[in-house]
N, C-alpha and C positions, 0 to 999 in steps of 0.2 A: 369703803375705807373705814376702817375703825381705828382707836386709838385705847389702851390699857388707862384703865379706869385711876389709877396711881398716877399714870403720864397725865391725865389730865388735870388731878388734884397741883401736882407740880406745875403746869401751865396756868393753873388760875391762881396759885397763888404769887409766881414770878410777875405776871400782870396787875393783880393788885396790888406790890408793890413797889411798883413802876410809874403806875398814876401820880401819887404827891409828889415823887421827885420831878415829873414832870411838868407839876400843874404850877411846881416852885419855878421851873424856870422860865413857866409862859406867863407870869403874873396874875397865880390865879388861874389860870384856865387851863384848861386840857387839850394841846395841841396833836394829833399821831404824829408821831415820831419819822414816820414815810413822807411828810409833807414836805413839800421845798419851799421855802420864803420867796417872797416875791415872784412867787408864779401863779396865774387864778385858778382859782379851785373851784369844781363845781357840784355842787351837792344835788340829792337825789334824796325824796323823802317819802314813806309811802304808810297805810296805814291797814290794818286787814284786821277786819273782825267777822266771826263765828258765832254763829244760834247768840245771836245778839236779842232775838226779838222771845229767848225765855220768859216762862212766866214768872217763874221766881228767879231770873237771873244770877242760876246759877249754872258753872261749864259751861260757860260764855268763855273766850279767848279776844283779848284787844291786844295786837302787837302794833309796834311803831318802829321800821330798819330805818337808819338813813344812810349814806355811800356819800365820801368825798371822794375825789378822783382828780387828776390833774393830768394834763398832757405834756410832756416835755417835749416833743418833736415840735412843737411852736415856740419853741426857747426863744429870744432874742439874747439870753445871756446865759451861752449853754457853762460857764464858768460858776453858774451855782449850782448846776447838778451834779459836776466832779468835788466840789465843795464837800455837798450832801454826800456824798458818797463815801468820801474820806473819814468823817466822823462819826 
């Protein structure tokens, strides 16, 4: 899969600014957007590094993903996910 190098400048800059409006309505913080309230989220965090052990440390690579995720099929109040959905 690929994607036109233009399409992508337009996708990073619609995302960055996207964050402050968002970070204004989570008070400060940065919520995804995909997230449902009141349902638990479970995070996943992992960390990978590369020719770490150079002599001059250098092209070395340290990445850090982390994955939120939520499961709606354990809803006990599937009336926030049409909620979510709506908005």
């Amino acid at each position: 899969m690929t994607v036109n190098y233009s399409r992508l400048l337009v996708l990073e800059d619609k995302l960055a600014k996207s964050v402050p409006d968002n970070m204004a309505a989570g008070n400060e913080v940065y919520i995804p957007p995909n997230l449902v309230q009141s349902l638990p989220v479970f995070f996943v965090a992992d960390n990978i590094d590369f020719d770490e052990d150079t002599a001059d440390g250098k092209h070395t690579l340290h990445g850090t993903i982390m994955v939120a995720f939520q499961t709606p099929k354990n809803v006990s109040h599937p009336e926030l996910l049409q909620e979510r959905q709506q908005s």
